[in-house]
Every structure is written in C-alpha cells, then in structure tokens.
N, C-alpha and C positions, 0 to 999 in steps of 0.2 A: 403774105409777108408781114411781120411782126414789126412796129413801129414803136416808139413811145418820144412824144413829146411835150418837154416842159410847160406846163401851167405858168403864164408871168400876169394873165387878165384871164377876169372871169370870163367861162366859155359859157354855152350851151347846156343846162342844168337836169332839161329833160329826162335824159335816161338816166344819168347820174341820182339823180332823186327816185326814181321809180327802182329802181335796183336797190338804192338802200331799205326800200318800205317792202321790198320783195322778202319773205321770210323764209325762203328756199335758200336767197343768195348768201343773205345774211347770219346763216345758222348758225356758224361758227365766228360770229364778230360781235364786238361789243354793241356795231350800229344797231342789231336784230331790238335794244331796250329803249328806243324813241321810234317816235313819228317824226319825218325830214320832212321839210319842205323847203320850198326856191328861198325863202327869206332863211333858214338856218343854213342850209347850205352855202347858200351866197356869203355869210357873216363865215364861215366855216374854213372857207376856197380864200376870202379876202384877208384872215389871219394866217393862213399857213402862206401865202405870199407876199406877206410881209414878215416871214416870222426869219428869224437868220440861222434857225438852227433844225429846216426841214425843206424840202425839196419836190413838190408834185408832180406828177406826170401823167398824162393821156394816153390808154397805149390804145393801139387802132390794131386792126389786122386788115388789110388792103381796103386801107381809107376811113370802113368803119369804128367808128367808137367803142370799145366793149368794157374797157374796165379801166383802173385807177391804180399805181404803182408809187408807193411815195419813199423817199432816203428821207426818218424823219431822224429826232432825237440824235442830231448831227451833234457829235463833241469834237471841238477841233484842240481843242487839249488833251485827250487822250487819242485824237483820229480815229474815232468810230461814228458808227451811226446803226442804227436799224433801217430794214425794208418791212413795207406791210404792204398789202396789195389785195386786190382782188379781181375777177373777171365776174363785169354786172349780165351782161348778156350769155346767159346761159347758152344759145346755139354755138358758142366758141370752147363749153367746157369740153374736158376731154382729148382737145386736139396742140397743147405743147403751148399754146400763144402765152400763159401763164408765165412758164419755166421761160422760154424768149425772154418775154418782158422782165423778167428777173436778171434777165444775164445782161440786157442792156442796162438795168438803173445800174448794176454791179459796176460795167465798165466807167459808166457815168461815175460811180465812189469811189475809185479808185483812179481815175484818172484826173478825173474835173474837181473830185475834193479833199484828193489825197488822202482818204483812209486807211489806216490800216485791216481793219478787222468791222465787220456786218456784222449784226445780228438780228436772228425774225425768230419767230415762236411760234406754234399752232395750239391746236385743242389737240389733246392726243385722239378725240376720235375721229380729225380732218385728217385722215387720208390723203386723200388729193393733195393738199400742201406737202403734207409732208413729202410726195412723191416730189411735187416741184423743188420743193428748198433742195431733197437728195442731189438732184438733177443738177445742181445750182452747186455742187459740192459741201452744203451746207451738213452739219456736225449734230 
C-alpha cells in the first residue's frame, strides 16, 4: 500500500542522499549534475520547509521509504502548482507506487490547496513518467 507523507522536520537522509548520487535513478533529473551529501540535502529539505510556495512529501510503500513526491512552484494567485517526484529505491520501480504517489500529492492539490490546474514535465526519453503522469490523467 502506497502512503505519502508530509515532510514538516528533517527526517532520515540516508537513502535519500544515496539515491540522488545513484546515476541509474537519476538519469532523467537535473540532481544526476552534483554530488549530494547530508549537509546539501539537509540545507535543501530545511528551505523547501520553510519555503510557502512548495510542499514535500515521503512516499513509503508498506512502511518502507522509497522515494520523494513534491507540489512545488505552488501559485496561489493563479491556483497552480507543479508535481515532481521520483522513486529512489529501484526494487519499487515498475510496480504502480509512482502513479499512487502522484494521485495522492494530486488529492492533496486539490483539496488541501485548492488548485486549479498541475503541472509536471519529463525528458521525452523517460518513458516510465510519462506512463505515470498518462495514469495520473496528465495532458
């Protein structure tokens, strides 16, 4: 079962850091052009919660940690925002936890921030998003 929840204090960095420096996971993200560690990440996790116009989120899949779902670039003047996300723990890819995790931060946009309209984006050669975002009724 597919969980996601909100980031309000630094958690646990470990995997999160090793998944960003992972070049497999990262192949289609901007992270894949630095080396992370607990000190950039931690400065990273401590501005987007405090920042008022992004939202982070933990998604678990039966308790495990696997990956990172955020509503950022929140505008509450026009009620949009973007989703980015990814699954760090590759033994989850392929099996839906993605598209899940996408449909919960969605209810979360729509519900808890009143958005009108999402938007996310891929590399045209991520596949795999793009199946998720389809999944997600994404345009």
């Amino acid at each position: 079962m597919v969980k996601i929840k909100l980031i309000n204090k630094i958690v646990n960095l470990n995997d999160w850091v090793k998944w960003l420096n992972d070049k497999e996971v990262t192949k289609y993200s901007e992270q894949r052009l630095k080396r992370h560690t607990h000190a950039s990440q931690k400065k990273f996790l401590n501005n987007k919660i405090k920042a008022k116009d992004s939202k982070i989120f933990q998604i678990f899949f039966n308790s495990n940690f696997v990956g990172i779902v955020e509503l950022g670039n929140i505008d509450k003047f026009h009620n949009t925002c973007e989703v980015m996300y990814f699954i760090g723990n590759k033994k989850y890819w392929g099996k839906g936890v993605a598209a899940s995790a996408i449909s919960l931060a969605l209810k979360y946009a729509f519900k808890k921030l009143k958005v009108y309209k999402v938007f996310a984006g891929t590399y045209k050669k991520n596949v795999a998003s793009q199946k998720v975002l389809t999944k997600n009724k994404f345009k």
